[in-house]
C-alpha positions in Angstrom: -59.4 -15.4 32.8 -61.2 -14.0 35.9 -62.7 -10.3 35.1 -61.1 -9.2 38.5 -58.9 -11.0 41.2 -60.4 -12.3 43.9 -59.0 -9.5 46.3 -60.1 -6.8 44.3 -63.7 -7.8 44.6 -63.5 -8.2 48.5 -62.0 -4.6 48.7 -64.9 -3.3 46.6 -67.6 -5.6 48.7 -66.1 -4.1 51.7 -66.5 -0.7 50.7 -70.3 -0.6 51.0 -70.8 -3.3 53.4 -71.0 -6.9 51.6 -69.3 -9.8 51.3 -68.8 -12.1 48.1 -66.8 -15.0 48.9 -65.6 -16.7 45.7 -64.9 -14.7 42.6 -67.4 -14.5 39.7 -65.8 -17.3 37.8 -65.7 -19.1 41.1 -69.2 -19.0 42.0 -71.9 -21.8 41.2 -74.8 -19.9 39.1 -78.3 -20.7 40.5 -79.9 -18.7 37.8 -82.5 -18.9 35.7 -81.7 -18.4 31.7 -84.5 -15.4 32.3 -85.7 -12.7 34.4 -89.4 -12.5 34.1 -90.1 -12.4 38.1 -88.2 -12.0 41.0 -90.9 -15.5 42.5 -88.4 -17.3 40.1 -85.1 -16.2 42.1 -83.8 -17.8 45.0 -82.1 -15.6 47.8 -78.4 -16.5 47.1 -79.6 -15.7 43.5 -79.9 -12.0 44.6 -77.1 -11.7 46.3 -75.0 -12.6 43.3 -76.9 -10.2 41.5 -76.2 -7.5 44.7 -72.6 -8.4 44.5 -71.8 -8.3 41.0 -73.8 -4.8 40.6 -71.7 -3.5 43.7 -68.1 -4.7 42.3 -69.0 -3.1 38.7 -70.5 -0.1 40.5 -67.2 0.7 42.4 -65.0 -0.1 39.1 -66.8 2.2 37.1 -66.9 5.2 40.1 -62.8 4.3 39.9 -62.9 4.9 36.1 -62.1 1.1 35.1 -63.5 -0.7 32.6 -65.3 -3.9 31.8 -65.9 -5.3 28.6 -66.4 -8.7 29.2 -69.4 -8.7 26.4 -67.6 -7.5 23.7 -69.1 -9.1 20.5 -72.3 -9.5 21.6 -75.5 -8.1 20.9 -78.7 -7.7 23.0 -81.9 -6.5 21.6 -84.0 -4.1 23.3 -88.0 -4.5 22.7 -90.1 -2.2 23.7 -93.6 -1.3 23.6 -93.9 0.9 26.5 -92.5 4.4 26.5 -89.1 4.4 28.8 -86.8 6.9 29.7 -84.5 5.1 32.4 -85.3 1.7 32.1 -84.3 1.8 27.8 -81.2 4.3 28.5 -79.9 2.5 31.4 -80.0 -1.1 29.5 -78.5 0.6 26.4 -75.6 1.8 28.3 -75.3 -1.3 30.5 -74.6 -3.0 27.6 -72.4 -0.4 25.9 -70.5 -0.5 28.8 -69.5 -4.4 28.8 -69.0 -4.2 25.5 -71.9 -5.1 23.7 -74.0 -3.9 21.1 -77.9 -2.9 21.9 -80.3 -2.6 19.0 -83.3 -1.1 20.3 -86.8 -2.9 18.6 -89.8 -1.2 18.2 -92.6 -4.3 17.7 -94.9 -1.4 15.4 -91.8 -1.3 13.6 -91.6 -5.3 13.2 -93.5 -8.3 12.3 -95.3 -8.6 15.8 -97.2 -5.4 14.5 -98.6 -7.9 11.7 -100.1 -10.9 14.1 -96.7 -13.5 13.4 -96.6 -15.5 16.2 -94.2 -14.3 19.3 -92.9 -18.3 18.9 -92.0 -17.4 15.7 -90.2 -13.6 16.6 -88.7 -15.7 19.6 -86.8 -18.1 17.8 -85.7 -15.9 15.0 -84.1 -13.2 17.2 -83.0 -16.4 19.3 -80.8 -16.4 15.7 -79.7 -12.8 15.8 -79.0 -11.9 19.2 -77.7 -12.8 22.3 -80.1 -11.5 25.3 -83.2 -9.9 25.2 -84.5 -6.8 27.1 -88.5 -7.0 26.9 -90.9 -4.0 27.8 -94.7 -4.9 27.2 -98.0 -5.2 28.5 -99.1 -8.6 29.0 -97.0 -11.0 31.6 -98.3 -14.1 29.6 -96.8 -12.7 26.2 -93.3 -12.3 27.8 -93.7 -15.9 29.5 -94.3 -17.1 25.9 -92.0 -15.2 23.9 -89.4 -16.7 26.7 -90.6 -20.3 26.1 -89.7 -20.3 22.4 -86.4 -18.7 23.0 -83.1 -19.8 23.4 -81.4 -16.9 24.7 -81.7 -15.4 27.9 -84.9 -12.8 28.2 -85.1 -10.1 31.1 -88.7 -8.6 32.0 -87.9 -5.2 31.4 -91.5 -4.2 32.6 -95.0 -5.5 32.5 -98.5 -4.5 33.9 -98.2 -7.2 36.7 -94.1 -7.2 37.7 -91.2 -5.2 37.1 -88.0 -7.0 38.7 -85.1 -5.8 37.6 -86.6 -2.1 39.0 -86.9 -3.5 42.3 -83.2 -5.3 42.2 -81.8 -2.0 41.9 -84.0 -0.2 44.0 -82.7 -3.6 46.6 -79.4 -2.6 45.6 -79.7 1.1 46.8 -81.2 0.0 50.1 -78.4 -2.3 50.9 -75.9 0.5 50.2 -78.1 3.1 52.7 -79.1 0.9 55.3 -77.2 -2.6 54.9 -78.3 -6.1 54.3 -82.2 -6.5 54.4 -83.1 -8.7 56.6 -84.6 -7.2 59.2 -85.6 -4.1 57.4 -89.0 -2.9 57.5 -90.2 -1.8 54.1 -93.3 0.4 53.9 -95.4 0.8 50.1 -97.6 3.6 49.9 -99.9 3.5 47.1 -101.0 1.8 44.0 -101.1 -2.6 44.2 -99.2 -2.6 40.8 -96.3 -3.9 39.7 -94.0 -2.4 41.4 -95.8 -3.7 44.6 -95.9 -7.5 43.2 -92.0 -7.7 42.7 -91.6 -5.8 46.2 -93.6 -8.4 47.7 -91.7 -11.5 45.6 -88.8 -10.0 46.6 -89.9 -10.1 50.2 -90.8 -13.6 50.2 -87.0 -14.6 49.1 -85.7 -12.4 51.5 -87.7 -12.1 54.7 -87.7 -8.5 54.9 -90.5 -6.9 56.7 -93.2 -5.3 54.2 -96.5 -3.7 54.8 -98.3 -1.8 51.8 -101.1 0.7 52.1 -103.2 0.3 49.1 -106.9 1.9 49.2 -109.8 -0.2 49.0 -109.6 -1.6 45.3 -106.3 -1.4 44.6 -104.7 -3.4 46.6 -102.2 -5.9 45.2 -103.2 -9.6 43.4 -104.4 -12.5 45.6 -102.3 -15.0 44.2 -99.1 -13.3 43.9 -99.7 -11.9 47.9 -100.7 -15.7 48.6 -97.9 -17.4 47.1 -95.3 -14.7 48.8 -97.1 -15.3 52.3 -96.6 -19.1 52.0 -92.7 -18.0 52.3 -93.0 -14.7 54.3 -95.9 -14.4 56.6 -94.3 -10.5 57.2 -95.8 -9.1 54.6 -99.3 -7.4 54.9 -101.4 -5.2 53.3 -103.2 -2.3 55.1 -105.7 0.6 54.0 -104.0 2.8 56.2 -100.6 4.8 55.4 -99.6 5.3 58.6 -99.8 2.3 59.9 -97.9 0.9 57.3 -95.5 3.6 57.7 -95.1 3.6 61.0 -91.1 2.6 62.1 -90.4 2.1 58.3 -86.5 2.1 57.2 -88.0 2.3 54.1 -90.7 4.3 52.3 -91.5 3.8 48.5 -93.8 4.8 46.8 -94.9 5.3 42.6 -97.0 7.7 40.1 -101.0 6.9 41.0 -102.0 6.6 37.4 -99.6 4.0 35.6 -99.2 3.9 31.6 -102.2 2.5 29.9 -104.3 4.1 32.9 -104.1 8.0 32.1 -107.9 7.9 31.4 -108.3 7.0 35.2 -105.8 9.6 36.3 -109.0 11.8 37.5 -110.5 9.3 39.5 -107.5 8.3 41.4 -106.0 12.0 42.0 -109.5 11.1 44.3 -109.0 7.8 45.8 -105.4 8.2 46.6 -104.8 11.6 48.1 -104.6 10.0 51.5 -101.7 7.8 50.6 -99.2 10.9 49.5 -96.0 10.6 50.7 -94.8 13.7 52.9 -93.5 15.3 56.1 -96.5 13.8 58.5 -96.1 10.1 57.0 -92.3 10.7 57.6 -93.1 11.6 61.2 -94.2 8.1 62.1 -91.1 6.1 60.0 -87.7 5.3 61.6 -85.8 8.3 62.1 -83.0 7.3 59.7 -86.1 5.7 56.7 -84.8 6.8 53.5 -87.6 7.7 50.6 -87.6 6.4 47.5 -89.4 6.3 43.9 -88.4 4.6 40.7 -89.5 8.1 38.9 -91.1 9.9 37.1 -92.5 11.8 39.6 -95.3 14.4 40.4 -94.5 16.2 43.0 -97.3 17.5 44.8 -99.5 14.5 43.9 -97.9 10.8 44.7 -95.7 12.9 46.6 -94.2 16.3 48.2 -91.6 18.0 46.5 -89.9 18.7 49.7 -89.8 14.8 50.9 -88.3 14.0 47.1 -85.6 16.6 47.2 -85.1 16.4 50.6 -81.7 14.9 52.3 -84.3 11.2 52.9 -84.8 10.6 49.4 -82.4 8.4 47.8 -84.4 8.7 44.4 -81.3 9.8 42.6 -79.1 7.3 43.3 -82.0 4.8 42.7 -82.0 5.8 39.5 -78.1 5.7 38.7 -78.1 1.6 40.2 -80.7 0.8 37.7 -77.9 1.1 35.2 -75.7 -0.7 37.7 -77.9 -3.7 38.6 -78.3 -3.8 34.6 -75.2 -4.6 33.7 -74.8 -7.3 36.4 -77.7 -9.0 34.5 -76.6 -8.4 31.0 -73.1 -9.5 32.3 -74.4 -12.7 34.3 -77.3 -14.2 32.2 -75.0 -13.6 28.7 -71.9 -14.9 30.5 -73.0 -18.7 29.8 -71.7 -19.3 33.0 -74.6 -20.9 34.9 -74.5 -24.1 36.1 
């Protein structure tokens, strides 16, 4: 039985600008069994991902529930710190339905050297998604090789997709459909910067990132996104990369795992804050944005991140919208 007539997700679509075509159970799935990069996606692949997150978003604000999970569990593993990112996946899944069990790997096995083939395959056993926050992109890669469930990169040192699919899904809402957009990142070559630029490469958005000299994004993932996208570049200069931007987005200087360089780049990066003279220079109408947390005064100005630009809050509420399109497409077992 279809989660919602076919009508009722056009009205919704409508409401903030998109168009869906067939309904959920209608659609031919494209996706992958995992999330672990946004390079593995193709661009109809987001907008199901867009659409879905927009028809649950509007449910919700109308007070309507889905529970099309209900009965099913999805585990929660986590070896980074998270305040958004764990909350918002807990009560994604809460929200359709399911059950989350948040796993702490010091608390488990993995602490003790077993094999993540082996921890793969037994939660495979247990549970029906997985939500993985770690370190090494290679570890995820092969936990999600041994497993027969779907597994969503929740957060690694080199991506972090399903941030930048909700911070997609706020831009669309702000300033439309994407193409065409220019996209400006001011800061660090992380991994917020690699999905923006895999992202870019599906959808042919404009995007130029100012990165100081060292810290600009990785070769290979810049090389492989150019080979789809040639308008993407990368820049030592904020302004230029800001200038006629519909978009600004920046992120904290110092990531986890690099506090002991937080000194050093307070140095290197205090050209590349985001505030009222880099504003000067973007579109008129840019909206600012940051996945949070923020320090204001550093990375960027309190005024610009409380100021009527910054869309930073309702960034953060679509992380737990976008999360329960995932959660409620890749545990559906309806792709083809």
């Amino acid at each position: 039985m279809p989660i919602f007539k076919i009508g009722e997700l056009l009205y919704f679509a409508i409401e903030i600008g998109l168009f869906t075509g067939p309904s959920l159970n209608e659609r031919k799935f494209k996706l992958k069994k995992d999330i672990l990069t946004l390079s593995e996606l193709e661009s109809s692949d987001f907008t199901l991902l867009f659409d879905r997150a927009a028809a649950l978003k509007a449910r919700y604000k109308k007070g309507i529930s889905d529970r099309p999970l209900s009965g099913k569990s999805v585990g929660l593993i986590f070896d980074k710190p998270s305040t958004r990112t764990r909350i918002s996946f807990e009560a994604a899944a809460i929200q359709l339905g399911a059950t989350p069990i948040f796993i702490s790997s010091g608390d488990t096995q993995m602490a003790r050297n077993e094999p993540i083939e082996d921890t793969a395959r037994v939660l495979s056993r247990y549970l029906d998604g997985i939500a993985f926050r770690t370190f090494s992109q290679d570890l995820i890669e092969q936990f999600a090789a041994s497993s027969d469930i779907p597994v969503i990169n929740a957060l690694t040192d080199k991506y972090h997709p399903c941030q930048i699919l909700s911070d997609l899904l706020t831009v669309i809402e702000h300033k439309g459909p994407c193409q065409g957009l220019n996209v400006a990142w001011i800061g660090d070559g992380n991994n917020m910067a690699h999905s923006w630029i895999n992202a870019a490469a599906a959808l042919g958005f404009t995007l130029s990132l100012a990165c100081p000299k060292g810290y600009a994004p990785d070769k290979g993932v810049l090389a492989k996104a150019l080979e789809k996208n040639s308008a993407i570049s990368v820049t030592t200069d904020p302004l230029e990369a800001a200038r006629n931007a519909d978009v600004i987005n920046t992120d904290v200087w110092a990531s986890m795992g690099q506090e002991e360089e937080q000194a050093q780049r307070q140095k290197v990066f205090a050209a590349y804050q985001v505030n009222s003279l880099l504003l000067d220079v973007a579109d008129k109408d840019a909206i600012v944005m940051h996945c949070l947390p923020a320090h204001r005064g550093e990375e960027i100005t309190a005024d610009v991140l409380d100021g009527p630009r910054s869309v930073v809050w309702d960034q953060a509420e679509n992380k737990m919208h976008m999360h329960r399109a995932i959660l409620d497409i890749l545990l559906s077992g309806k792709m083809a």
